[in-house]
N, C-alpha and C positions, 0 to 999 in steps of 0.2 A: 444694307444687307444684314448685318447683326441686330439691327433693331426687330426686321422680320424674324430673323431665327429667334429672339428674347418670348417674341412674340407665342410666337410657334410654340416655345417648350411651356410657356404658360397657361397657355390653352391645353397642352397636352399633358401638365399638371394637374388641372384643375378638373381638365374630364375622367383621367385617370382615378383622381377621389372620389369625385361625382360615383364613376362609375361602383367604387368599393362602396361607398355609404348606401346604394340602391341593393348592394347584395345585402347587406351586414339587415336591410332594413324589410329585406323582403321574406315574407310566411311561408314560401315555397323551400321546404327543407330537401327537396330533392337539387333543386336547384343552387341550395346555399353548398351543397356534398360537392356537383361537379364545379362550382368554383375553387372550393377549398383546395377538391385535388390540385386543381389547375394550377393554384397559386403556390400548391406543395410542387410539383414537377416543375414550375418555372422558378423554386428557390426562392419565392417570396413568404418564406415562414410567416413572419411577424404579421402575415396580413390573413394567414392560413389559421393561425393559433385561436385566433378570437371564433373564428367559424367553428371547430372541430368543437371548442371548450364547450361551444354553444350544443353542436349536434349531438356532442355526448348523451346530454339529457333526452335533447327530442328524440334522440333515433334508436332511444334504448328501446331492446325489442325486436328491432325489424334485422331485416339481413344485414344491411349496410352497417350495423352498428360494431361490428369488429374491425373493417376496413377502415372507422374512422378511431376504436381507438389505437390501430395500429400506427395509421398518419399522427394522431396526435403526439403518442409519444415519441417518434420523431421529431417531429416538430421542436418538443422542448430539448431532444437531445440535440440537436446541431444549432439550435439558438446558445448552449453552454448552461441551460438549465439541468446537471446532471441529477439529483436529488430526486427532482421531480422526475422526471424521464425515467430514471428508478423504479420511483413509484408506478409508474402507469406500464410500466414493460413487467412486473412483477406481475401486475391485477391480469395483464394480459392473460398470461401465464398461468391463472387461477380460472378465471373467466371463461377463458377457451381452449382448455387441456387439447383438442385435436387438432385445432389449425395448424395450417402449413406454417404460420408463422410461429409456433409457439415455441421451437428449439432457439430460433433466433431470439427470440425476446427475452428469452429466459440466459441467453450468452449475455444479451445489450442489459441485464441488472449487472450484473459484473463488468460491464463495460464500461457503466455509469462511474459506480464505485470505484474503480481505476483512475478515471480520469480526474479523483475528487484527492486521489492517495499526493501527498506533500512527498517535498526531499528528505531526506533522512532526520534531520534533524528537528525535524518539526514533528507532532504528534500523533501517531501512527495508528490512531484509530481507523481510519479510514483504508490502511494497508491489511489490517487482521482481515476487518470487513470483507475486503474485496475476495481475497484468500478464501476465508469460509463459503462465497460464493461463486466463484469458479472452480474450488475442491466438489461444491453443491453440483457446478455444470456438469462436470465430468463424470458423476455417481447417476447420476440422473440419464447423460447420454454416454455412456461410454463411446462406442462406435460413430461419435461423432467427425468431423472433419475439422472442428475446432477444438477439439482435445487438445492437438499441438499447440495452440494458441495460448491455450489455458496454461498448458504448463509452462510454457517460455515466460508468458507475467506473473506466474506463481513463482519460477526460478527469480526473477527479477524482481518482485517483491521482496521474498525471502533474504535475498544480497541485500537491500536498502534497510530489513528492518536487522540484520545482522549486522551490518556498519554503526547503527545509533545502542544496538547495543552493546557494542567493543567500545564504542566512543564515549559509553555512561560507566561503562568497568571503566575505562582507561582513566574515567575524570576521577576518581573514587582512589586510585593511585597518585595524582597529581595531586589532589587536596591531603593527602597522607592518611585515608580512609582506609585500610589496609586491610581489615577482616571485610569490611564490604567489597572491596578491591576484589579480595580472596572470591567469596561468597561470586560476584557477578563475575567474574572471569569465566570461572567452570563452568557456568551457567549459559556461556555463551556458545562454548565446546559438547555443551550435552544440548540443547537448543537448535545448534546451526551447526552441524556435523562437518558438512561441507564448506564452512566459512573458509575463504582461502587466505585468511590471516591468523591461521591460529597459532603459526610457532614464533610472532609476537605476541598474543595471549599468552603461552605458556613460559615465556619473557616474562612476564609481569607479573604472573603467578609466584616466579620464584623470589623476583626483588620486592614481593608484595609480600611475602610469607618471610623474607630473611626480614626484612624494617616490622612486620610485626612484631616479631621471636624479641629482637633487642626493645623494644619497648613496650614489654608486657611484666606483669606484675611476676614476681621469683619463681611463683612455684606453675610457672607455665612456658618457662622462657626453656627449659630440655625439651619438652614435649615438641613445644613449637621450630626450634632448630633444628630437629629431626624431621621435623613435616618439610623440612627448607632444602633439609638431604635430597627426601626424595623425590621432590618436587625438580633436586635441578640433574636428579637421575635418569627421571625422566625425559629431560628437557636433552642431555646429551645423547641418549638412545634415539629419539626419534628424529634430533638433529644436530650433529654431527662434524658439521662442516657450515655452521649458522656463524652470523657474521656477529651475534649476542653471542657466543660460548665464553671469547675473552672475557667481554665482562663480568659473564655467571663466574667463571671459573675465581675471577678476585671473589666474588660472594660467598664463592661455595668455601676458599680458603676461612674467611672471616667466619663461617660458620664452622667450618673444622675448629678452629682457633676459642673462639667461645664458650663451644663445648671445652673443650680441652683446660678451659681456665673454672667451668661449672665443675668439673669433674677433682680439680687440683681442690677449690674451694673446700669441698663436700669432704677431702681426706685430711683437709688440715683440720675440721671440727671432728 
C-alpha cells in the first residue's frame, strides 16, 4: 500500500511540473495571466513570480497590465522580497495615479520599508526611511482609514530610534566623553519630546556637565560649575521625588564646594 501511494505522489509530482513547464512554455499570454492568478490565489507565489515578471513586458499596454503589476508586487512582498516590493508598489503608484489600488500600494511602500527597519541597535536607516514615507501616506491621504496605522508605526519607530539614541549619549558618558555626552543628551530631549526616559537623560546631563567642569582647563572650570547648577536645578524642579536626587544632591554639594574653593583661590591672589 505505501508503495502505491510512493507511486501515486510521484506521478502527481511529476505531472504537476509537467503541467508548469507547459504554462511557463506557452505563447498564449492571456492564458499565461489566468494561470498566474491561479497560482497567486492558491499561494503558490514562487511559481506565480516567474509568469507575472514575464507578463510585465508582454502585457505592457493592454488592460490586464495593471492587475498584473499589482499581483506581481505581491508576490515579491509575501515571498520577503521587501526592497523590491517597494519598488514595484511605488511604480504602481506613479503608473496608475487612479486605480483602486493606488492608496493601498502607496501604504504597502511603507509597509515594505517597515518591515526592512532593524532593532534599535542596529542602523536605522531603514527607520528614518520608512517614517519619511508614511508621514508621505498621510499628506497624501489624510482621510484615510490607515492614518491610524501610520501613526501607531510612526509612534513605534520614533520610540526604537529614541532608545539608540539615549543608548549613544549614554555610551558617551560611560567612556568619559562628557561634552559629547552633554551635546547628545539634549539632543535627545529636543529630538524625541515625548521620550519617556528623559529624567534619566537629564541624570546624566548633570553628572555629565559636574565631571566635565572638574576636568576642564582653569579658566572654564567657573563657567562650567555653574552650567552643573543649573542643570541639576533643573533636574529637581521637574523631579522632585526621582529616586537620582540623592545622588544629584552629593554632586550638586561637590559643586557648591569647588566653587567655593575657586572663589577662596581668586582672593588669596
Amino acid at each position: 500500500m505505501r508503495k502505491i501511494l510512493q507511486i501515486l505522489l510521484i506521478t502527481l509530482v511529476f505531472t504537476s511540473c509537467g503541467g508548469y513547464q507547459k504554462v511557463l512554455k506557452s505563447d498564449d499570454y492571456n492564458y499565461k495571466y489566468e494561470k498566474a492568478v491561479s497560482y497567486y490565489e492558491a499561494e503558490q507565489y514562487n511559481r506565480a513570480i516567474p509568469l507575472f515578471n514575464e507578463l510585465s513586458t508582454a502585457l505592457r499596454g493592454t488592460s490586464k497590465m495593471q492587475e498584473v503589476a499589482y499581483y506581481y508586487a505581491y508576490c515579491n512582498y509575501v515571498t520577503g522580497d521587501n526592497l523590491t516590493a517597494a519598488y514595484l508598489f511605488r511604480n504602481f503608484t506613479i503608473n496608475y495615479p487612479s486605480s483602486k489600488h493606488t492608496e493601498e500600494c502607496a501604504f504597502m511602500v511603507a509597509q515594505c520599508y517597515y518591515n526592512e527597519t532593524p532593532v534599535y541597535s542596529l542602523d536605522a536607516t531603514n527607520n528614518y526611511k520608512t517614517i519619511k514615507e508614511l508621514q508621505s501616506f498621510i499628506d497624501r491621504y489624510p482621510v484615510s482609514d490607515r492614518v491610524e496605522k501610520c501613526n501607531t508605526l510612526m509612534d513605534e519607530l520614533r520610540f526604537v530610534l529614541s532608545k539608540k539614541a539615549f543608548e549613544n549619549a549614554k555610551q558617551y558618558y560611560i567612556t568619559e566623553n562628557y561634552k559629547s555626552a552633554i551635546i547628545a543628551l539634549d539632543n535627545v530631549l529636543i529630538d524625541f519630546p515625548s521620550y519617556d526616559n528623559r529624567e534619566e537623560v537629564h541624570f546624566l546631563i548633570v553628572k555629565s556637565s559636574y565631571s566635565l567642569a572638574i576636568n576642564s582647563i582653569s579658566n572654564k572650570v567657573e563657567e562650567r560649575l555653574k552650567s552643573t547648577l543649573d542643570a541639576y536645578s533643573q533636574f529637581e524642579d521637574n523631579y522632585p521625588k526621582s529616586e537620582f536626587l540623592e545622588d544629584l544632591k552629593s554632586t550638586h554639594n561637590k559643586t557648591l564646594q569647588s566653587l567655593t574653593e575657586l572663589k577662596e583661590k581668586k582672593n588669596e591672589i
